[in-house]
N, CA, C and O atoms as CSV, one atom per row, in Angstrom:
chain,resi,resn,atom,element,x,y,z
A,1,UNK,N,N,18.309,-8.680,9.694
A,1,UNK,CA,C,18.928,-7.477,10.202
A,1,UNK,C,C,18.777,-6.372,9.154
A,1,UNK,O,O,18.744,-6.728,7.976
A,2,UNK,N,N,18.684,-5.090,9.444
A,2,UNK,CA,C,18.441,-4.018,8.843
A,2,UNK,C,C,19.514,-3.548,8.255
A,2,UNK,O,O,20.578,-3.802,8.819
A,3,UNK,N,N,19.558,-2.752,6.990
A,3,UNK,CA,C,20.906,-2.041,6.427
A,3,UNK,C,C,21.470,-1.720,7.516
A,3,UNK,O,O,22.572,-2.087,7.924
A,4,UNK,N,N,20.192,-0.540,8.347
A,4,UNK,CA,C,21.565,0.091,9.523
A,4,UNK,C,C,22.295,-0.536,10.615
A,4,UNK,O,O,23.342,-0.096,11.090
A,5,UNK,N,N,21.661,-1.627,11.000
A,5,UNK,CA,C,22.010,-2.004,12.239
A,5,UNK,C,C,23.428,-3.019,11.063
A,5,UNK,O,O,24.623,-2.786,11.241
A,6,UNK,N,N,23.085,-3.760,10.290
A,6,UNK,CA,C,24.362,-4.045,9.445
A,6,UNK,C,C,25.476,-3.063,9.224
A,6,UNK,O,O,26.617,-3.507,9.346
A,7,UNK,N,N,25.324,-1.834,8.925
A,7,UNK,CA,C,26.131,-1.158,8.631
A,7,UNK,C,C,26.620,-0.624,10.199
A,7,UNK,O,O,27.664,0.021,10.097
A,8,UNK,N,N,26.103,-0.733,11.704
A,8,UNK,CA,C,26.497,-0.290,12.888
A,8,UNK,C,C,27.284,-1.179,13.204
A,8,UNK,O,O,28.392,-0.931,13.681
A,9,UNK,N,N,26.794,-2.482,12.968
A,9,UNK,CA,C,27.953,-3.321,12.760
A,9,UNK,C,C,29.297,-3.180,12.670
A,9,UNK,O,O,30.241,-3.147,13.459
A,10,UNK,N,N,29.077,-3.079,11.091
A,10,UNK,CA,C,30.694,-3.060,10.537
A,10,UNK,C,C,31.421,-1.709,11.344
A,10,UNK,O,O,32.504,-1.732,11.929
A,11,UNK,N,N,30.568,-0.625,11.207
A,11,UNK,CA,C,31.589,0.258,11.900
A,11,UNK,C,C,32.161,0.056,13.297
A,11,UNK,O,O,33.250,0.380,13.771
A,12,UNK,N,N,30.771,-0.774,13.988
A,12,UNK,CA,C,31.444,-0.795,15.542
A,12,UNK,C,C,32.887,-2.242,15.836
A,12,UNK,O,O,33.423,-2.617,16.879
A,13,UNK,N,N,33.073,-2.690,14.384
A,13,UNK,CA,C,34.062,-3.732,14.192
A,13,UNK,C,C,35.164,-3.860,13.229
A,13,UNK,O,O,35.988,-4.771,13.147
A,14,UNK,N,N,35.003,-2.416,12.253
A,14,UNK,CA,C,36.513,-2.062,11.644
A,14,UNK,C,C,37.475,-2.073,12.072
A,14,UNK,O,O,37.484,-1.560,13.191
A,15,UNK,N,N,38.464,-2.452,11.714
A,15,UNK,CA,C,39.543,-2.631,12.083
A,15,UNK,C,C,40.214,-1.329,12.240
A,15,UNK,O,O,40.438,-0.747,13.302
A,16,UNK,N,N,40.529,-0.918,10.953
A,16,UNK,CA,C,41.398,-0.100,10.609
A,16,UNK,C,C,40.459,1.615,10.783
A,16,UNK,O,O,39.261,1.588,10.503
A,17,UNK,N,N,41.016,2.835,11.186
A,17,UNK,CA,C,40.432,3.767,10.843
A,17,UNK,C,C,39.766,4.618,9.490
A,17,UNK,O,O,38.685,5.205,9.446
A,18,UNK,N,N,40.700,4.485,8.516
A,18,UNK,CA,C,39.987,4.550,7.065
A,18,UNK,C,C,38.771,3.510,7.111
A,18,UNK,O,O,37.818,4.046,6.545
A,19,UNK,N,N,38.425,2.202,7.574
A,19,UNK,CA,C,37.887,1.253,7.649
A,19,UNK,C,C,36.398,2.422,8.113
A,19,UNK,O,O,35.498,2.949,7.458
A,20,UNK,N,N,36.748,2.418,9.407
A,20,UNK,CA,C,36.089,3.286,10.815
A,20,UNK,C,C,35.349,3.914,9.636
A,20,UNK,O,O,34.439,3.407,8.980
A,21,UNK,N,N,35.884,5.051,9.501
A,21,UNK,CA,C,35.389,6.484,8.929
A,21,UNK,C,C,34.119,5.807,7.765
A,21,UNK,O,O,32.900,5.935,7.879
A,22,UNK,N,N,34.894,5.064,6.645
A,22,UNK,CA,C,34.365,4.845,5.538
A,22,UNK,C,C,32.418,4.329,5.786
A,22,UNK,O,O,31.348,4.663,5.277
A,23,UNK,N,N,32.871,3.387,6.836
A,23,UNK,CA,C,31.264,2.970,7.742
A,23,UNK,C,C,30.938,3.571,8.525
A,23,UNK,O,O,29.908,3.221,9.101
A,24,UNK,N,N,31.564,4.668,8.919
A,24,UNK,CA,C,30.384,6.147,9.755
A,24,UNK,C,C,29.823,6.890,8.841
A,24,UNK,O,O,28.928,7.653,9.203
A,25,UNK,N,N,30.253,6.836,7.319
A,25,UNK,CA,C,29.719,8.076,6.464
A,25,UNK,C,C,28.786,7.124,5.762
A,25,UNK,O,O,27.956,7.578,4.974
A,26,UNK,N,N,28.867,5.863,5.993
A,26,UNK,CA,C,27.565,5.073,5.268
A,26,UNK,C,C,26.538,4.733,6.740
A,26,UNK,O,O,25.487,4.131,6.521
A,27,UNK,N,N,26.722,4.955,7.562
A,27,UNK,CA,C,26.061,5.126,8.872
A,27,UNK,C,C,25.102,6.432,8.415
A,27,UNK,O,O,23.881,6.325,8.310
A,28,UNK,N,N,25.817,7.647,8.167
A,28,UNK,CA,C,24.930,8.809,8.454
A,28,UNK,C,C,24.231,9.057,6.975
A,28,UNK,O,O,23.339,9.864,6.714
A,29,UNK,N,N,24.724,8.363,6.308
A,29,UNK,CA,C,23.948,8.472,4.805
A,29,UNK,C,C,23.063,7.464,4.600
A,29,UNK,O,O,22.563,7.326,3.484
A,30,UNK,N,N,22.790,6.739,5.493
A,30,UNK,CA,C,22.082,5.424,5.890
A,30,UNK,C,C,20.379,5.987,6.505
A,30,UNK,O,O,19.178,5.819,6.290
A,31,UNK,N,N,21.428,6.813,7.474
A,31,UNK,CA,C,20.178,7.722,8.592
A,31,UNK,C,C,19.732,8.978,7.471
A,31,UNK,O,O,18.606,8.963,6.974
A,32,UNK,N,N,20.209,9.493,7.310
A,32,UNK,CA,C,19.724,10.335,6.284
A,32,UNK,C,C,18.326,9.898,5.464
A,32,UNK,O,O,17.215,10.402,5.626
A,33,UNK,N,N,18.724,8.727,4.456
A,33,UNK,CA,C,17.903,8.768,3.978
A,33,UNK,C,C,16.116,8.056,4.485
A,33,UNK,O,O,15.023,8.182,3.933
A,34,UNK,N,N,16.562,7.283,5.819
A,34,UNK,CA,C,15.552,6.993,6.650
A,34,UNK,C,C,14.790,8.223,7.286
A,34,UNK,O,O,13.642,8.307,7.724
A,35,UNK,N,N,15.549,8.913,7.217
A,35,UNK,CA,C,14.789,10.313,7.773
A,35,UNK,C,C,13.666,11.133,6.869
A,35,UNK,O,O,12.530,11.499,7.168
A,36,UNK,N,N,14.635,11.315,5.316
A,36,UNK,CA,C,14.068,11.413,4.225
A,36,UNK,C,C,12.723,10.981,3.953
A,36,UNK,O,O,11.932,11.736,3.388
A,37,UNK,N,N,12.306,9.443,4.433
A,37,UNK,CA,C,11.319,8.439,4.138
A,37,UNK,C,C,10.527,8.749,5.408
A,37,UNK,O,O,9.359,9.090,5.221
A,38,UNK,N,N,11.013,8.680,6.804
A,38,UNK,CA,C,10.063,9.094,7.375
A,38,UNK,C,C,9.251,10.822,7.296
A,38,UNK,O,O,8.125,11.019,7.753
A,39,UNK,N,N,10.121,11.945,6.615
A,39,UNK,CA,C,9.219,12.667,6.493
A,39,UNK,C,C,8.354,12.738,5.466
A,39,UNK,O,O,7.486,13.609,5.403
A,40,UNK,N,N,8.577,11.559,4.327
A,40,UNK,CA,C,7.480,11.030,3.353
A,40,UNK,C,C,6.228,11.081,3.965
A,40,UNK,O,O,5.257,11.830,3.855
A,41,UNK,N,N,6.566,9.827,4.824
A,41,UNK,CA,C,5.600,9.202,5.488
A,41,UNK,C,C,4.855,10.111,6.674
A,41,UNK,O,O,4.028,9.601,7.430
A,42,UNK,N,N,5.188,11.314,6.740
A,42,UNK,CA,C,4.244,11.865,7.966
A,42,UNK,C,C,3.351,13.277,7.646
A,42,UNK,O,O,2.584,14.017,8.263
A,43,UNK,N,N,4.113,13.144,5.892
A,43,UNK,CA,C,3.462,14.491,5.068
A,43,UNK,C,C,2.384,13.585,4.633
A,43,UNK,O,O,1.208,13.930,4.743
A,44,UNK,N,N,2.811,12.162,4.025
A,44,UNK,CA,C,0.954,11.827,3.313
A,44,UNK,C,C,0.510,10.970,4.328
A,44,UNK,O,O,-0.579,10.485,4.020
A,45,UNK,N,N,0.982,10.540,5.571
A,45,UNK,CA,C,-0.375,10.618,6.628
A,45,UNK,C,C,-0.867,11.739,6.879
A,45,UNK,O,O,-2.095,11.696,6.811
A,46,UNK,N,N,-0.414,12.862,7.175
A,46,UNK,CA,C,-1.381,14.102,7.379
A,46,UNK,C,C,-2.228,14.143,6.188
A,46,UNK,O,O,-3.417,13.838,6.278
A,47,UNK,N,N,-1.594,14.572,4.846
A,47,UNK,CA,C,-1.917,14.989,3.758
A,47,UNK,C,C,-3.520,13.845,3.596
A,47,UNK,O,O,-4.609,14.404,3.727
A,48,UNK,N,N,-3.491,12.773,3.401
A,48,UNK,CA,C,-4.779,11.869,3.214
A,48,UNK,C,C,-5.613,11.787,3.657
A,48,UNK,O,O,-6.640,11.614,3.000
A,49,UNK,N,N,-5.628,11.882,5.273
A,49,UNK,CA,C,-7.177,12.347,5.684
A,49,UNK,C,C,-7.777,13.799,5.885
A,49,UNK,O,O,-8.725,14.088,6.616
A,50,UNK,N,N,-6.924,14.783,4.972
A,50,UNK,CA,C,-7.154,16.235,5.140
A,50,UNK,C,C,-7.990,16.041,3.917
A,50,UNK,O,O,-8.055,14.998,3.267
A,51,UNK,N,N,-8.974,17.778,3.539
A,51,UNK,CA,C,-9.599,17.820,2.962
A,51,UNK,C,C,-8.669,18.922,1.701
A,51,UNK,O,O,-9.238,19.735,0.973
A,52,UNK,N,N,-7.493,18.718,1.717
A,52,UNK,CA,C,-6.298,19.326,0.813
A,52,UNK,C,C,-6.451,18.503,-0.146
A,52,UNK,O,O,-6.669,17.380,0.310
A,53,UNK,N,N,-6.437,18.537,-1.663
A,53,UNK,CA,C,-6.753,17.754,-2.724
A,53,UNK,C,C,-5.198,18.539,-3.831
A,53,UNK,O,O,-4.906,18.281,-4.999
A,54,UNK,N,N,-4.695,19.251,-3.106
A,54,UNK,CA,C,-3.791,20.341,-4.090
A,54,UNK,C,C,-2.439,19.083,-5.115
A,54,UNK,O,O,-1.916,19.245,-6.218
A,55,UNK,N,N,-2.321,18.060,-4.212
A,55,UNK,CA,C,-1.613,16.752,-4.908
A,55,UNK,C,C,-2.221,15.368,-4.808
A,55,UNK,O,O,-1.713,14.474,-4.132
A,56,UNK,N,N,-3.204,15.250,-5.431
A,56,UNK,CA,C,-3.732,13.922,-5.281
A,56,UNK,C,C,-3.333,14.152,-7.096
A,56,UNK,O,O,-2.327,13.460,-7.253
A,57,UNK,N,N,-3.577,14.599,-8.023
A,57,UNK,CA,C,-3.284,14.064,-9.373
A,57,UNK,C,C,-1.644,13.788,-8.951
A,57,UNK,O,O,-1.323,12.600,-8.953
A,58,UNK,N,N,-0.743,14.625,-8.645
A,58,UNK,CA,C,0.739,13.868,-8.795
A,58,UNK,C,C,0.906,12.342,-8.161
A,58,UNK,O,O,1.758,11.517,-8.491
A,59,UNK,N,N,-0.106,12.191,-7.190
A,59,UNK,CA,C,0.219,10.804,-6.432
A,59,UNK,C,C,-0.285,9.883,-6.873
A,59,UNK,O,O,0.017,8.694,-6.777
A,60,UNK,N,N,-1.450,10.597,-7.616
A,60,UNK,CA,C,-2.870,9.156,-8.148
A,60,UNK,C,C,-1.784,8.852,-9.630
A,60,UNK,O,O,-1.798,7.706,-10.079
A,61,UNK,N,N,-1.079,9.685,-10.174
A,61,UNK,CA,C,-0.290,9.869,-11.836
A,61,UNK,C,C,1.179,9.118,-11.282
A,61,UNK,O,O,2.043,9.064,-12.157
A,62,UNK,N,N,1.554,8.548,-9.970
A,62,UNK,CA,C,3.226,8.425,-9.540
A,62,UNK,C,C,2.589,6.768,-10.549
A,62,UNK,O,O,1.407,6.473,-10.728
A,63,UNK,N,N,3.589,6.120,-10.944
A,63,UNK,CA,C,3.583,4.802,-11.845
A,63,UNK,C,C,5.073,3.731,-10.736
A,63,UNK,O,O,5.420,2.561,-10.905
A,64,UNK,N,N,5.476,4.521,-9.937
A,64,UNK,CA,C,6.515,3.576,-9.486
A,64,UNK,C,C,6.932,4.101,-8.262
A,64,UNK,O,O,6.529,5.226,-7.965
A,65,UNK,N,N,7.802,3.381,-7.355
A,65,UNK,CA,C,7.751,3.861,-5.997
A,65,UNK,C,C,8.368,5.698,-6.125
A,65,UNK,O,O,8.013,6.660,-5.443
A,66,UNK,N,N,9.414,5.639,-7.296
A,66,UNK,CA,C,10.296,6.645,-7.017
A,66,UNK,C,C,9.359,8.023,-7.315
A,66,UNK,O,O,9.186,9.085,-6.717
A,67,UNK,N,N,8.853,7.431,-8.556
A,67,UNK,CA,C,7.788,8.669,-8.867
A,67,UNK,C,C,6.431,9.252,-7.966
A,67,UNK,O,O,5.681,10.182,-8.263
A,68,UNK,N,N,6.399,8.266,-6.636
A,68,UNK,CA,C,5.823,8.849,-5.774
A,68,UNK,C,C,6.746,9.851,-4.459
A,68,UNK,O,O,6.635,10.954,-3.923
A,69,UNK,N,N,7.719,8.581,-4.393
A,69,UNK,CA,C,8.510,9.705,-3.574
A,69,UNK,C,C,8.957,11.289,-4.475
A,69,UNK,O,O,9.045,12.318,-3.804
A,70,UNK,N,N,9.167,11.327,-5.737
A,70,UNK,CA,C,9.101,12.295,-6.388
A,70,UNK,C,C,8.238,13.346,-5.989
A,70,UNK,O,O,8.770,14.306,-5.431
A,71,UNK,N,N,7.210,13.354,-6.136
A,71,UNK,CA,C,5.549,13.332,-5.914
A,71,UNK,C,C,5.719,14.251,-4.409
A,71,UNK,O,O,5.775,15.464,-4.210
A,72,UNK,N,N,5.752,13.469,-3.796
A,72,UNK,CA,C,5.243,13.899,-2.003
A,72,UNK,C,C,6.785,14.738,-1.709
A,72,UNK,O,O,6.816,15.668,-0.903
A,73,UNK,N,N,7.887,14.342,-2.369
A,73,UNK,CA,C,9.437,15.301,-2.174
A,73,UNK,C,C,8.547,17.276,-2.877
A,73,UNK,O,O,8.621,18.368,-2.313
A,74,UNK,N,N,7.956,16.971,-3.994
A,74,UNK,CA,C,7.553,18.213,-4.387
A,74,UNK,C,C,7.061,18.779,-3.763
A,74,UNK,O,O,7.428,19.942,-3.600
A,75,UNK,N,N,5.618,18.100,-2.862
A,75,UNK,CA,C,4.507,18.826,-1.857
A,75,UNK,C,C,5.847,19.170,-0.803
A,75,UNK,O,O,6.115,20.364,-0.664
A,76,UNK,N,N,6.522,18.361,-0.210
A,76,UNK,CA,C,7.284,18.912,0.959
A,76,UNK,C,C,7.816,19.745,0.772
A,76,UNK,O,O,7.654,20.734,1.487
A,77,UNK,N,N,8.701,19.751,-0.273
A,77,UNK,CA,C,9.350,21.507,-0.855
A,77,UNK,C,C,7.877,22.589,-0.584
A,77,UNK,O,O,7.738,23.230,0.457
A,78,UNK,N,N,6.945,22.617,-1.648
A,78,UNK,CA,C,6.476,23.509,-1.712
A,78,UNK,C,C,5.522,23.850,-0.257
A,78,UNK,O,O,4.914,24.920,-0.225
A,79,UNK,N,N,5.423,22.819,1.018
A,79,UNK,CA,C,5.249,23.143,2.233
A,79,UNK,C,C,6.212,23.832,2.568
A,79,UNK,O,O,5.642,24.856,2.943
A,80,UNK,N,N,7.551,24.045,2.736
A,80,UNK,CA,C,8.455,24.186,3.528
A,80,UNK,C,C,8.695,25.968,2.677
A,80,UNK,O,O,8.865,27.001,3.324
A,81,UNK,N,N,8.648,25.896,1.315
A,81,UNK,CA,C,8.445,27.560,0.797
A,81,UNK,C,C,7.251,27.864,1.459
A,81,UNK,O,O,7.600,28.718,2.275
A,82,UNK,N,N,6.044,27.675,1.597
A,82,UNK,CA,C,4.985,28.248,2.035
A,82,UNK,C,C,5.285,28.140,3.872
A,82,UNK,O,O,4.130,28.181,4.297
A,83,UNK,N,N,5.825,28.076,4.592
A,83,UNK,CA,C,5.928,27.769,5.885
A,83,UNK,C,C,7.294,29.567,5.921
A,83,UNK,O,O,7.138,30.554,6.640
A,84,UNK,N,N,8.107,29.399,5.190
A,84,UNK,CA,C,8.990,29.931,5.423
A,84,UNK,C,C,8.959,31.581,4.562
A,84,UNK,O,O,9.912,32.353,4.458
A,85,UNK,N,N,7.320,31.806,3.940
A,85,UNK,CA,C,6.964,32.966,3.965
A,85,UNK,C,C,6.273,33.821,4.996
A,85,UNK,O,O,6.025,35.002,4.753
């Protein structure tokens, strides 16, 4: 079973309301960061078979998972400034 569906779990079986709440805010911070990862994942599928080379040293230089998500979090920022000029 998955964090979330574990964590839909517990909330859909708390007892108590502090209970409730405490596993809806790890519910949406759950989804959050799956969201986070899927827009990883749909910037360097585009990004890899394009002929854009502007971050291949930060990704080819990432040494660990985080330092790639690091990596592709930067390109998405600096998409989202260039989108929003």
């Amino acid at each position: 079973m998955t964090k979330l569906m574990e964590l839909i779990e517990c909330y859909r079986t708390a007892g108590c309301k502090a209970e409730h709440n405490a596993y809806k805010e790890a519910v949406v911070a759950e989804v959050e960061r799956l969201k986070k990862d899927a827009a990883r994942y749909r910037w360097l599928r585009e990004y890899l078979p394009s002929d854009d080379t502007s971050c291949d040293e930060a990704i080819v230089a990432a040494l660990t998972p985080e330092e790639l998500d690091a990596a592709i979090d930067a390109a998405l920022e600096n998409t989202n400034e260039d989108q929003s000029i």
